[in-house]
PDB file of N, CA, C and O in Angstrom, chain B, residues numbered from 101:
ATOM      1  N   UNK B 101       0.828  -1.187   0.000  1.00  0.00           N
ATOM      2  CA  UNK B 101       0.000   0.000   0.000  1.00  0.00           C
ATOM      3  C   UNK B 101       0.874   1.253   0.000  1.00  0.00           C
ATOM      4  O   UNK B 101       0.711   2.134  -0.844  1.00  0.00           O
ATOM      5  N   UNK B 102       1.727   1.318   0.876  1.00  0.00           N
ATOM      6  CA  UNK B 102       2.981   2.563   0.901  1.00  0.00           C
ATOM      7  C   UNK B 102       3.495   2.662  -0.303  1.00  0.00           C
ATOM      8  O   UNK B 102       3.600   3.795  -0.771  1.00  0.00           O
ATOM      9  N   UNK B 103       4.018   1.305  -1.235  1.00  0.00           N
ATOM     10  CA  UNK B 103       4.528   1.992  -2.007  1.00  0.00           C
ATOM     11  C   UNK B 103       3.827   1.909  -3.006  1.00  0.00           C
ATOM     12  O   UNK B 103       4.434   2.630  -3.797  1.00  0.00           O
ATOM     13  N   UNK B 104       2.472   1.306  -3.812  1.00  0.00           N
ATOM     14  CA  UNK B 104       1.560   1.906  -4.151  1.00  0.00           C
ATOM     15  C   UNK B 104       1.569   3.346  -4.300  1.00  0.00           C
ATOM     16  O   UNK B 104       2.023   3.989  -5.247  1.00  0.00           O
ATOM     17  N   UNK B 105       0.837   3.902  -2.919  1.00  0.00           N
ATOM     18  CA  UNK B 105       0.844   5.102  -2.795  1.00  0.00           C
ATOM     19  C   UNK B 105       2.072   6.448  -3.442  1.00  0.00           C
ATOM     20  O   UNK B 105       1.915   7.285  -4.330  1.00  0.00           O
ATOM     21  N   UNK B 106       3.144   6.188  -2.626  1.00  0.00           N
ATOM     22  CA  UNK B 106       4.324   6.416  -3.093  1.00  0.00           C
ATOM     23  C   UNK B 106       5.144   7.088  -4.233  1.00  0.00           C
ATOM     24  O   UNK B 106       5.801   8.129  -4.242  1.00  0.00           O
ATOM     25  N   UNK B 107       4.850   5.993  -5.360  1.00  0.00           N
ATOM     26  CA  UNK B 107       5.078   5.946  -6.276  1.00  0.00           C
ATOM     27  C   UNK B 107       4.011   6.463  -7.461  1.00  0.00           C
ATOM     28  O   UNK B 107       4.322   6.845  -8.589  1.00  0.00           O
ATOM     29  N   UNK B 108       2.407   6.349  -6.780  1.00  0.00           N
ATOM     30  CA  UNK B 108       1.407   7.441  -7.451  1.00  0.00           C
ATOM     31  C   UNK B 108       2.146   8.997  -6.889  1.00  0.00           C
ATOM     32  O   UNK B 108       2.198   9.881  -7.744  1.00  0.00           O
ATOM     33  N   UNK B 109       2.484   9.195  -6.039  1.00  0.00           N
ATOM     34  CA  UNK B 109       2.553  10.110  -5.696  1.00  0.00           C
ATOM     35  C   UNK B 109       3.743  11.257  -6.137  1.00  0.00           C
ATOM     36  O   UNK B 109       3.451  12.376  -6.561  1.00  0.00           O
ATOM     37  N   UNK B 110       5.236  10.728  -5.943  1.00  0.00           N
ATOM     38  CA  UNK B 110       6.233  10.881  -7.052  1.00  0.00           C
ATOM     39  C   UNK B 110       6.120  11.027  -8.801  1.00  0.00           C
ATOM     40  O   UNK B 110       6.701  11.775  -9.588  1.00  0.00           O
ATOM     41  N   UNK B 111       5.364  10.233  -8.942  1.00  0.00           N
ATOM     42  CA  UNK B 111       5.041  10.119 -10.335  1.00  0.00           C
ATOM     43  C   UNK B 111       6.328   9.302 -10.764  1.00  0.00           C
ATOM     44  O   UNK B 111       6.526   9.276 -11.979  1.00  0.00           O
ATOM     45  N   UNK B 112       7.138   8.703 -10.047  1.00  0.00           N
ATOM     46  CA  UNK B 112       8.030   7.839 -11.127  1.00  0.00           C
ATOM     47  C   UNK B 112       8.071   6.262  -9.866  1.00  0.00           C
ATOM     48  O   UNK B 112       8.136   6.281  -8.637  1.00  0.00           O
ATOM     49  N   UNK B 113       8.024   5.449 -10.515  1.00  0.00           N
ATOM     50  CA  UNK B 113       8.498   4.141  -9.815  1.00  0.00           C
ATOM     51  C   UNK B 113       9.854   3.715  -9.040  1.00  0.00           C
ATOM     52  O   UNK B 113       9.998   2.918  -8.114  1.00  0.00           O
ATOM     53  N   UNK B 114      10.831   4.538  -9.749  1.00  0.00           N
ATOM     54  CA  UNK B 114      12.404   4.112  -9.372  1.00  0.00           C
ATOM     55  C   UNK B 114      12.233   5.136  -8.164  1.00  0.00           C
ATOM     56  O   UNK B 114      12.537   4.580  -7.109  1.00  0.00           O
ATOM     57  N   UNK B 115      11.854   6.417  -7.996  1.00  0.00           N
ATOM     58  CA  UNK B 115      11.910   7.313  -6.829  1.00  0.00           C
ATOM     59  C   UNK B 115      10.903   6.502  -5.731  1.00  0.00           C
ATOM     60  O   UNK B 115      11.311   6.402  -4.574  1.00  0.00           O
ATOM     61  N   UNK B 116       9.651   5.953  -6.075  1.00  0.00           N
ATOM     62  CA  UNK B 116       8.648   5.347  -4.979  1.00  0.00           C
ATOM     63  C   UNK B 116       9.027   4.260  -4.537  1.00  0.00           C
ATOM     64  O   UNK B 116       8.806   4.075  -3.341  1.00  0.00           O
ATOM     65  N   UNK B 117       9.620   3.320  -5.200  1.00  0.00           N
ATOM     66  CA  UNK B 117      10.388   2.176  -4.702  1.00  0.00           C
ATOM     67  C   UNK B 117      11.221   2.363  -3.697  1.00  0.00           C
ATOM     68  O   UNK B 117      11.277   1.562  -2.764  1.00  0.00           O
ATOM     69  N   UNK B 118      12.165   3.729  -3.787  1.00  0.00           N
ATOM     70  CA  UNK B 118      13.569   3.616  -3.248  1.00  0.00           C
ATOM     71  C   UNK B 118      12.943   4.485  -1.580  1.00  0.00           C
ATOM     72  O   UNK B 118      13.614   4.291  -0.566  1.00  0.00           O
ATOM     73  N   UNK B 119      11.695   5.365  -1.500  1.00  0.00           N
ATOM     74  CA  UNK B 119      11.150   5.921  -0.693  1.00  0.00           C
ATOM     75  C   UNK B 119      10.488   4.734   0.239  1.00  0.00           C
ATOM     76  O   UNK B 119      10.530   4.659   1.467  1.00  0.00           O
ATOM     77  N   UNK B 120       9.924   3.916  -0.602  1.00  0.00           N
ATOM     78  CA  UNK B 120       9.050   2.836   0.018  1.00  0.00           C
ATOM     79  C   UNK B 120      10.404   1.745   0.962  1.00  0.00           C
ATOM     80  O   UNK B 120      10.268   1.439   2.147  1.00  0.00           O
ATOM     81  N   UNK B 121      11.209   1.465   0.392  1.00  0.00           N
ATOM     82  CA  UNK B 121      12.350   0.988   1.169  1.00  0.00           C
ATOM     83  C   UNK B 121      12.632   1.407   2.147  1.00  0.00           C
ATOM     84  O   UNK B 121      12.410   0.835   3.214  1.00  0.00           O
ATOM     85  N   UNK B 122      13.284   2.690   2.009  1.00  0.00           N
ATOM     86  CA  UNK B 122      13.201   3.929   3.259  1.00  0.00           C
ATOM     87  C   UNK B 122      12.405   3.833   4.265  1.00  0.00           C
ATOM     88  O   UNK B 122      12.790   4.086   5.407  1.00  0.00           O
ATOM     89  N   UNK B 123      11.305   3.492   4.009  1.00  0.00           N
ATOM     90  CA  UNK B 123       9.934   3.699   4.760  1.00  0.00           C
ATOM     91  C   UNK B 123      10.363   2.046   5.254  1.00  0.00           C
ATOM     92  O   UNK B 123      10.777   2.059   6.413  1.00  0.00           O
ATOM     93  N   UNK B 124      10.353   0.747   4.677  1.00  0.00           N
ATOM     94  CA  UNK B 124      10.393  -0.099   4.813  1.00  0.00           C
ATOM     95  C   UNK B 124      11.363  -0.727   6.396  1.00  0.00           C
ATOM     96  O   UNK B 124      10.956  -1.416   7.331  1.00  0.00           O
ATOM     97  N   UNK B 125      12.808  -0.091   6.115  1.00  0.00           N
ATOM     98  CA  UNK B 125      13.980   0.077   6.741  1.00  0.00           C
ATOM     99  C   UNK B 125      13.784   0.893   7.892  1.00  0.00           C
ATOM    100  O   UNK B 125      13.911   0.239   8.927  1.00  0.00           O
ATOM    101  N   UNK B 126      13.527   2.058   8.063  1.00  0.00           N
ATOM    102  CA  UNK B 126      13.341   2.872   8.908  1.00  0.00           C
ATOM    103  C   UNK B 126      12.047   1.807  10.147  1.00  0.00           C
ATOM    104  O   UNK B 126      12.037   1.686  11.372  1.00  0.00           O
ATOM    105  N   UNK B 127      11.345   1.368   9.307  1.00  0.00           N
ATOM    106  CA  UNK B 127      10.110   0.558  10.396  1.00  0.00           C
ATOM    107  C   UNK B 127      10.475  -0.525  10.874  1.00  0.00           C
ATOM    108  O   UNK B 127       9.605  -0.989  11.610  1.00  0.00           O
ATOM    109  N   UNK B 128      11.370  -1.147  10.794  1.00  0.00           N
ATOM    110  CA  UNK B 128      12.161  -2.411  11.473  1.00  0.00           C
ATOM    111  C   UNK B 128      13.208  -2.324  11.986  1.00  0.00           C
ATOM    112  O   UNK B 128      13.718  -3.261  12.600  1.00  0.00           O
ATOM    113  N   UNK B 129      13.970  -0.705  11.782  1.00  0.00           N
ATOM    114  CA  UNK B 129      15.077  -0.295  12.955  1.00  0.00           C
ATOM    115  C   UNK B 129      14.819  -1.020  14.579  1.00  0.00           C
ATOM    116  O   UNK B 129      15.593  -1.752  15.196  1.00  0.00           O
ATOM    117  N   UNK B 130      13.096  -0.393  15.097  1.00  0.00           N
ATOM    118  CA  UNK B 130      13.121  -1.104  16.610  1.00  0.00           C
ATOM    119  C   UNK B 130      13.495  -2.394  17.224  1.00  0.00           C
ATOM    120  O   UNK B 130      13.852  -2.727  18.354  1.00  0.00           O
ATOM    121  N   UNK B 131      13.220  -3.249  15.674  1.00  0.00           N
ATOM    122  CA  UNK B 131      13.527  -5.243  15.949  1.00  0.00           C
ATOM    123  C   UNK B 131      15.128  -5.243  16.228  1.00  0.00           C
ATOM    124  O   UNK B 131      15.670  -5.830  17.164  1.00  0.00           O
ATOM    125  N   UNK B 132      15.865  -4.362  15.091  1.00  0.00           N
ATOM    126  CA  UNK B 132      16.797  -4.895  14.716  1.00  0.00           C
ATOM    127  C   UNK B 132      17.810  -4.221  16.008  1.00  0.00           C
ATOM    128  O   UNK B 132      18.955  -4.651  16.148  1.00  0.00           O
ATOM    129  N   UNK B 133      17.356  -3.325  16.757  1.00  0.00           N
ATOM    130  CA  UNK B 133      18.205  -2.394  17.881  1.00  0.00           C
ATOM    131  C   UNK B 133      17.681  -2.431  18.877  1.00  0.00           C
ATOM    132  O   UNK B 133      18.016  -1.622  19.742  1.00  0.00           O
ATOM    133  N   UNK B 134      16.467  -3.565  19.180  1.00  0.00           N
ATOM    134  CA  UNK B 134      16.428  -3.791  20.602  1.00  0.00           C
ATOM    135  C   UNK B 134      17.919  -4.831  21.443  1.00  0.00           C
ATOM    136  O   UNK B 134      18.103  -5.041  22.642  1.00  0.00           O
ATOM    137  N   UNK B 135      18.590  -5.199  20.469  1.00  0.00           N
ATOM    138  CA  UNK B 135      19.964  -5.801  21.457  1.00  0.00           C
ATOM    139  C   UNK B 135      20.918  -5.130  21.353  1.00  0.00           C
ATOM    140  O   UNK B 135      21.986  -5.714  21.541  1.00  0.00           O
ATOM    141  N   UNK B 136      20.968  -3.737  21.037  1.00  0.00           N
ATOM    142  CA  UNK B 136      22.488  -3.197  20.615  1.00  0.00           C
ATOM    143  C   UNK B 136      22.918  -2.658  22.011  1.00  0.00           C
ATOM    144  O   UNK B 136      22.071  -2.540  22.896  1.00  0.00           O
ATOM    145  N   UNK B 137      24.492  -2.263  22.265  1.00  0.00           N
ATOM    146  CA  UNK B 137      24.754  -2.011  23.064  1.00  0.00           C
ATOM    147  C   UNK B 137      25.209  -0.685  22.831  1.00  0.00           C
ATOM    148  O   UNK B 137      25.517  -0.434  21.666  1.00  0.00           O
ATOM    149  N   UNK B 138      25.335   0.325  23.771  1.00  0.00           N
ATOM    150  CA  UNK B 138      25.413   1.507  23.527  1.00  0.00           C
ATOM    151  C   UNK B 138      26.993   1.975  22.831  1.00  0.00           C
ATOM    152  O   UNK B 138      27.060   2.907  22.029  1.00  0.00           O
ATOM    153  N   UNK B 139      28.053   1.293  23.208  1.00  0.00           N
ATOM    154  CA  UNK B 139      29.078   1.587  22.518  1.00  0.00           C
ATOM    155  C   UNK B 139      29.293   1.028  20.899  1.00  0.00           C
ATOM    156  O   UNK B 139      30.333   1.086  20.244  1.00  0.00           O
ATOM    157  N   UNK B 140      28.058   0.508  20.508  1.00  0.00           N
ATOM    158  CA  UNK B 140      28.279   0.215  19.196  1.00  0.00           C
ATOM    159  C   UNK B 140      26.989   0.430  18.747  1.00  0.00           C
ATOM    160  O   UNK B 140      26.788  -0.309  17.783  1.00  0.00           O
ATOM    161  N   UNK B 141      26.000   1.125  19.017  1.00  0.00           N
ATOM    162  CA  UNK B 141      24.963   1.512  18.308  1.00  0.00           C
ATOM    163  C   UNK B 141      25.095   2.298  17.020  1.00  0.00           C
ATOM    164  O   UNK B 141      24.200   1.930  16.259  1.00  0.00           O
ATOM    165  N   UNK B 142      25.743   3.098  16.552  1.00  0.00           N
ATOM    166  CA  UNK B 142      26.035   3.502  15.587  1.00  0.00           C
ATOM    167  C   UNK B 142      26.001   2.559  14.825  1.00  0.00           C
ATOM    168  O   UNK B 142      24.912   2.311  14.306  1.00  0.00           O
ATOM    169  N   UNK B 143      27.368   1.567  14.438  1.00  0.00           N
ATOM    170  CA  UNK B 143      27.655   0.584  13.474  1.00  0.00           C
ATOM    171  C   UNK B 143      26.187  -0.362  13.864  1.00  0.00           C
ATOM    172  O   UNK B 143      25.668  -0.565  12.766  1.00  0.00           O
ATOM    173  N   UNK B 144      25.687  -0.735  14.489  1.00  0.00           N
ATOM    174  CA  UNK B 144      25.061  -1.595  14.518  1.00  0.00           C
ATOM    175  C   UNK B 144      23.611  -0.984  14.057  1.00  0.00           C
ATOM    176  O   UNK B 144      22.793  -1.842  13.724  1.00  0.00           O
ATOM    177  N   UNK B 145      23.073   0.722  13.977  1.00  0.00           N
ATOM    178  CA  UNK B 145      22.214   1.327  13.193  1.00  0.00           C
ATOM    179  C   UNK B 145      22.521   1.295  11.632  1.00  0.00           C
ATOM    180  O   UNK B 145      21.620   1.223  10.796  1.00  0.00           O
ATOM    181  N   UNK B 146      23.951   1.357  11.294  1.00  0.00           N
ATOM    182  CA  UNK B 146      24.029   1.516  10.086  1.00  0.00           C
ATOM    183  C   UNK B 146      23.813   0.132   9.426  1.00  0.00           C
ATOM    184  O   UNK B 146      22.963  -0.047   8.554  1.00  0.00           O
ATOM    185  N   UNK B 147      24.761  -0.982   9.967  1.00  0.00           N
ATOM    186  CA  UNK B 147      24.246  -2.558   9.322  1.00  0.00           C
ATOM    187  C   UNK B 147      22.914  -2.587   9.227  1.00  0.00           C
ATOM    188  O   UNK B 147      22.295  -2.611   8.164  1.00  0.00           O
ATOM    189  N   UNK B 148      22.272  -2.587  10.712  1.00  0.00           N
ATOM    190  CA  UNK B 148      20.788  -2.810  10.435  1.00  0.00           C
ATOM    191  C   UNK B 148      19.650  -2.173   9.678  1.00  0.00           C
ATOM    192  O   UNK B 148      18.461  -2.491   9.706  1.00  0.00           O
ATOM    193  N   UNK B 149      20.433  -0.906   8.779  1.00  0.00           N
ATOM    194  CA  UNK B 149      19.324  -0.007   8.320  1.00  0.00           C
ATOM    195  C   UNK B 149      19.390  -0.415   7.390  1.00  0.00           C
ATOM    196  O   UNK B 149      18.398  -0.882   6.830  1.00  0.00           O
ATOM    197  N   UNK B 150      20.891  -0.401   6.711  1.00  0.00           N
ATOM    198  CA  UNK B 150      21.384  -0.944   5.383  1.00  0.00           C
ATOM    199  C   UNK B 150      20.949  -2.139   5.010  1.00  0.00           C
ATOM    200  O   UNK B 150      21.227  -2.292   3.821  1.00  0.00           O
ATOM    201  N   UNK B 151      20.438  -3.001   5.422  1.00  0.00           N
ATOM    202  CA  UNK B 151      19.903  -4.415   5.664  1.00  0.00           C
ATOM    203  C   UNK B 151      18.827  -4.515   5.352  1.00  0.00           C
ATOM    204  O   UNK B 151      18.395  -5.102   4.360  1.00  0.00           O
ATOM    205  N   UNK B 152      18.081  -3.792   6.395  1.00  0.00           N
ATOM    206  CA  UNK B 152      16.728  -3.808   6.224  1.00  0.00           C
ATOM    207  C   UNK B 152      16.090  -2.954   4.949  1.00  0.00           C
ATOM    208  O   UNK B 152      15.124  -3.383   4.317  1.00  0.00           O
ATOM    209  N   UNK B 153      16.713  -1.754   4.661  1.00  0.00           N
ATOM    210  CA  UNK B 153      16.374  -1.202   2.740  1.00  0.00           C
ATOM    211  C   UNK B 153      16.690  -1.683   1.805  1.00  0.00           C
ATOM    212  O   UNK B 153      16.106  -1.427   0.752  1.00  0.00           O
ATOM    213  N   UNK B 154      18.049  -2.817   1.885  1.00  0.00           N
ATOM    214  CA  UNK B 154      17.931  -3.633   1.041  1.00  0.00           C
ATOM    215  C   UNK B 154      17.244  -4.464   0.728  1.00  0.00           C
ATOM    216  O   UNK B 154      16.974  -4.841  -0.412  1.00  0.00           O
ATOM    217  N   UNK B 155      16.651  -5.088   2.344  1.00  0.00           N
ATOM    218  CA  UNK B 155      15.217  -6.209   1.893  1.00  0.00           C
ATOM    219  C   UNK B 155      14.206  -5.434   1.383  1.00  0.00           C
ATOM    220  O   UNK B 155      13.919  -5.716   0.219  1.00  0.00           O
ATOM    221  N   UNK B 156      13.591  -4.570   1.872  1.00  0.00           N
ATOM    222  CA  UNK B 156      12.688  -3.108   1.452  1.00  0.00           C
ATOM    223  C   UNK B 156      13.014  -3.298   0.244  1.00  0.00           C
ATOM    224  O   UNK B 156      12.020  -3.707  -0.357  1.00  0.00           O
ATOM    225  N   UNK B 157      13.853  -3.217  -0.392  1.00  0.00           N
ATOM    226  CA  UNK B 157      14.094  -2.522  -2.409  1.00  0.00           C
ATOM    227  C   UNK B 157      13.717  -3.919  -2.994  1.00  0.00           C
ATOM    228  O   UNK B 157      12.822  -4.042  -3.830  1.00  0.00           O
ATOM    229  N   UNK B 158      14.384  -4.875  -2.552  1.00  0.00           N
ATOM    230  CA  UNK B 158      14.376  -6.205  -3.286  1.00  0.00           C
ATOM    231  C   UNK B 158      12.592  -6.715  -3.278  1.00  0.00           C
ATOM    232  O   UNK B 158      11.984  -6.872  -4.337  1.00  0.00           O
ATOM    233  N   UNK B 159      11.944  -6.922  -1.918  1.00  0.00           N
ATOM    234  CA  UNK B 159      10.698  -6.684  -1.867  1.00  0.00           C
ATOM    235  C   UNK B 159       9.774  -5.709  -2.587  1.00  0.00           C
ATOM    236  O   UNK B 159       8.825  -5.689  -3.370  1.00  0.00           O
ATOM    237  N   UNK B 160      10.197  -5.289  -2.219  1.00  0.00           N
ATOM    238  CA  UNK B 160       9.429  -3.986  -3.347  1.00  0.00           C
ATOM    239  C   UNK B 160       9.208  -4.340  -4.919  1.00  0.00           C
ATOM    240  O   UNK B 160       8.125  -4.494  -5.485  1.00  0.00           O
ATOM    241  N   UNK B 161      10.452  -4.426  -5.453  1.00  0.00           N
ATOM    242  CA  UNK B 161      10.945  -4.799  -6.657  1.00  0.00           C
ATOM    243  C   UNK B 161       9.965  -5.914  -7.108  1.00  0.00           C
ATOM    244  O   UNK B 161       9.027  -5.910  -7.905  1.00  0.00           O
ATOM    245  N   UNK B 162      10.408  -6.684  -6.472  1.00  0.00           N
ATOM    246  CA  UNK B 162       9.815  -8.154  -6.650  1.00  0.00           C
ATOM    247  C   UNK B 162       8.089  -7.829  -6.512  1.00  0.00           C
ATOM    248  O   UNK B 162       7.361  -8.402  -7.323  1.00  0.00           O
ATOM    249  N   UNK B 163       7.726  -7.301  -5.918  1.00  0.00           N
ATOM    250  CA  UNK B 163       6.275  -7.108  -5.780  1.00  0.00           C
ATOM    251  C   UNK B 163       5.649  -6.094  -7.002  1.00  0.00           C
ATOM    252  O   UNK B 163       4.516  -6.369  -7.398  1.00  0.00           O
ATOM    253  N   UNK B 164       6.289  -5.036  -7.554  1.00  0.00           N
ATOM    254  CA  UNK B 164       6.546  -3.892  -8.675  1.00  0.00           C
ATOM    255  C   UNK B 164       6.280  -4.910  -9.829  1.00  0.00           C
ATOM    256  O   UNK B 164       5.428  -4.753 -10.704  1.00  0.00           O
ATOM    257  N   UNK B 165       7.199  -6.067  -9.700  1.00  0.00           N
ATOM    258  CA  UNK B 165       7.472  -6.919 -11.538  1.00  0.00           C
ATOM    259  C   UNK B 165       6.257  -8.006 -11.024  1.00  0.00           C
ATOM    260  O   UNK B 165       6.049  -8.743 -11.987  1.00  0.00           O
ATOM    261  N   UNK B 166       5.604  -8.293 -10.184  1.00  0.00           N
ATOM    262  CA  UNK B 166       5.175  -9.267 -10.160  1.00  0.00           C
ATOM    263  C   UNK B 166       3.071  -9.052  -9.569  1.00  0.00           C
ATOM    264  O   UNK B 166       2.043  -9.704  -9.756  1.00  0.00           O
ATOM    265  N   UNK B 167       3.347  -8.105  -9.033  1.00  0.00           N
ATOM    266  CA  UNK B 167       1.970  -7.599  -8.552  1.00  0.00           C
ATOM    267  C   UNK B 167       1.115  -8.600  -7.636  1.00  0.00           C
ATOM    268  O   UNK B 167      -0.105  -8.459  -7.565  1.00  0.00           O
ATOM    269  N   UNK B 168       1.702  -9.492  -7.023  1.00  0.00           N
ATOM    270  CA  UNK B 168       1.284 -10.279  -6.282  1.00  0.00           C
ATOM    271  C   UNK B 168       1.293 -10.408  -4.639  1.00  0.00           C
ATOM    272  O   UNK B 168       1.889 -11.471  -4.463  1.00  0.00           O
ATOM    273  N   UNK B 169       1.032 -10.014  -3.669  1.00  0.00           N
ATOM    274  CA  UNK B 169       0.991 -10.141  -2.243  1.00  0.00           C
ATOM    275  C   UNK B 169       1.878 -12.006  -1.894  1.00  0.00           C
ATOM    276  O   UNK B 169       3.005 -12.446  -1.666  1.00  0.00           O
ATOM    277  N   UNK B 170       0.157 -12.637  -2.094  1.00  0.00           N
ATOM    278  CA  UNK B 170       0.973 -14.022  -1.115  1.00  0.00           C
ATOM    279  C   UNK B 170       2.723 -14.969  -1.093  1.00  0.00           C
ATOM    280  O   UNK B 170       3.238 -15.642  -0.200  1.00  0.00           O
ATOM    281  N   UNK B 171       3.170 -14.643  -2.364  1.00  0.00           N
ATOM    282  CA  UNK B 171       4.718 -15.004  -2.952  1.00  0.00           C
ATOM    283  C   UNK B 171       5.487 -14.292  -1.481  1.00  0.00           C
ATOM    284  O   UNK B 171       5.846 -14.680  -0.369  1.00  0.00           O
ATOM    285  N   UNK B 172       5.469 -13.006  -2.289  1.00  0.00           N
ATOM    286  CA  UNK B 172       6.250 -11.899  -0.670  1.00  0.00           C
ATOM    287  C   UNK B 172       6.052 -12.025   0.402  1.00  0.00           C
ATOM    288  O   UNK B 172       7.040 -11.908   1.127  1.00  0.00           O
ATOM    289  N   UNK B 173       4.792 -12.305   1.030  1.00  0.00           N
ATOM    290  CA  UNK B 173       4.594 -12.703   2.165  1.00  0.00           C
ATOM    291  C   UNK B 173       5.434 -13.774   2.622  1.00  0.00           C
ATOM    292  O   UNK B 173       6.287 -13.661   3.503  1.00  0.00           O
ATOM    293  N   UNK B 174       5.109 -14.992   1.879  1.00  0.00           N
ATOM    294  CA  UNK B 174       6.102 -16.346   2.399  1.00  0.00           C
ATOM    295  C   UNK B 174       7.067 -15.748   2.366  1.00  0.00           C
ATOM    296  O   UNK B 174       7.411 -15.547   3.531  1.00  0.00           O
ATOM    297  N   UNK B 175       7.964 -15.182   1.470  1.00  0.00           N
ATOM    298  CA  UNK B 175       9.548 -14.926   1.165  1.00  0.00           C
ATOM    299  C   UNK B 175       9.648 -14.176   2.414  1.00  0.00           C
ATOM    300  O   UNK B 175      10.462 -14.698   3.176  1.00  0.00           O
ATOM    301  N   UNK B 176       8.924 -12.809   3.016  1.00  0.00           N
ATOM    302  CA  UNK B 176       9.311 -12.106   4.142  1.00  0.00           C
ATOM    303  C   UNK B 176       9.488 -12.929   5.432  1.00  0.00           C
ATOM    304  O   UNK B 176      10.303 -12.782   6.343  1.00  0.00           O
ATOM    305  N   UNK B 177       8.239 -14.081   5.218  1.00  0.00           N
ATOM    306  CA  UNK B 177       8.320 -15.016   6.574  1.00  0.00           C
ATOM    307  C   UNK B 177       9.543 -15.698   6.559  1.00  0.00           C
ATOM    308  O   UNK B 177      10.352 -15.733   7.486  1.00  0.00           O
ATOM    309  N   UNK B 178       9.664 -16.359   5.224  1.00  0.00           N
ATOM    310  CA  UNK B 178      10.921 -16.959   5.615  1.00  0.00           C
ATOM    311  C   UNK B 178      12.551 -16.280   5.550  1.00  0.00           C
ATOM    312  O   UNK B 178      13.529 -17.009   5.714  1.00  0.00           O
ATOM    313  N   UNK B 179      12.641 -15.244   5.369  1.00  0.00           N
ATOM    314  CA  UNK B 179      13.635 -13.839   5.612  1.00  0.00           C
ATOM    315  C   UNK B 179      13.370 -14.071   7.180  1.00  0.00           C
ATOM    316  O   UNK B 179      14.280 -14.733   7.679  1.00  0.00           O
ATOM    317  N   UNK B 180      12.349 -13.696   8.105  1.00  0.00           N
ATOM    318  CA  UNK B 180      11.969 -13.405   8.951  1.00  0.00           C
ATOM    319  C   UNK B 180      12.639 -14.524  10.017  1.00  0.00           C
ATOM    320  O   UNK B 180      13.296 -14.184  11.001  1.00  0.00           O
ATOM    321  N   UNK B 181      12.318 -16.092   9.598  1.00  0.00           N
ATOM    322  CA  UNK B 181      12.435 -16.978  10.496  1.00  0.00           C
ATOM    323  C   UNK B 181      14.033 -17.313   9.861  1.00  0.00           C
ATOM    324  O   UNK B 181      14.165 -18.494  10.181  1.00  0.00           O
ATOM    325  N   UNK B 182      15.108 -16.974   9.252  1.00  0.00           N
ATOM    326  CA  UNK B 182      16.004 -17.616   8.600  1.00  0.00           C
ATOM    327  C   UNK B 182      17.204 -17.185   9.955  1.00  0.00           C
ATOM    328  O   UNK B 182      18.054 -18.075   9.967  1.00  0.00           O
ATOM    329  N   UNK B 183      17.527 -16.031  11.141  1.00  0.00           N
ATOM    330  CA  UNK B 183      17.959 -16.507  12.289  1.00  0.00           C
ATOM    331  C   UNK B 183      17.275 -17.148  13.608  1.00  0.00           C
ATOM    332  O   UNK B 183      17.976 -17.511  14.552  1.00  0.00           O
TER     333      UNK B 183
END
């Protein structure tokens, strides 16, 4: 739906995709930095952001060429359960 939206909204796909990631990444910072420790929160914000917009873009992507929900879903679950 975000990037739906997004990308109506930009008017181009490559800008709504890369926003929708953003958006994607930024919303799973809390999972990924509830164990960090304070002397390495930095590096451990940047892995985990970088991480998580990359799944964001690739998801995205994949959902963009393919227009399908239930595929992504499994793939996120099993992203999700893979540590």
């Amino acid at each position: 739906l975000v990037q739906t939206r997004l990308i109506a909204l930009v008017k181009n796909p490559c800008w709504g995709l890369y926003l929708a990631a953003l958006v994607f990444g930024a919303s799973h910072l809390p999972i990924n930095l509830s164990n960090a420790q304070p002397d390495n929160w930095l590096s451990a914000f940047e892995s985990a952001f970088t991480f998580q917009m990359s799944i964001g873009f690739a998801l995205g992507y994949a959902y963009y060429r393919v227009r399908s929900l239930p595929p992504l879903m499994i793939l996120h679950t099993l992203i999700n359960s893979a540590p």
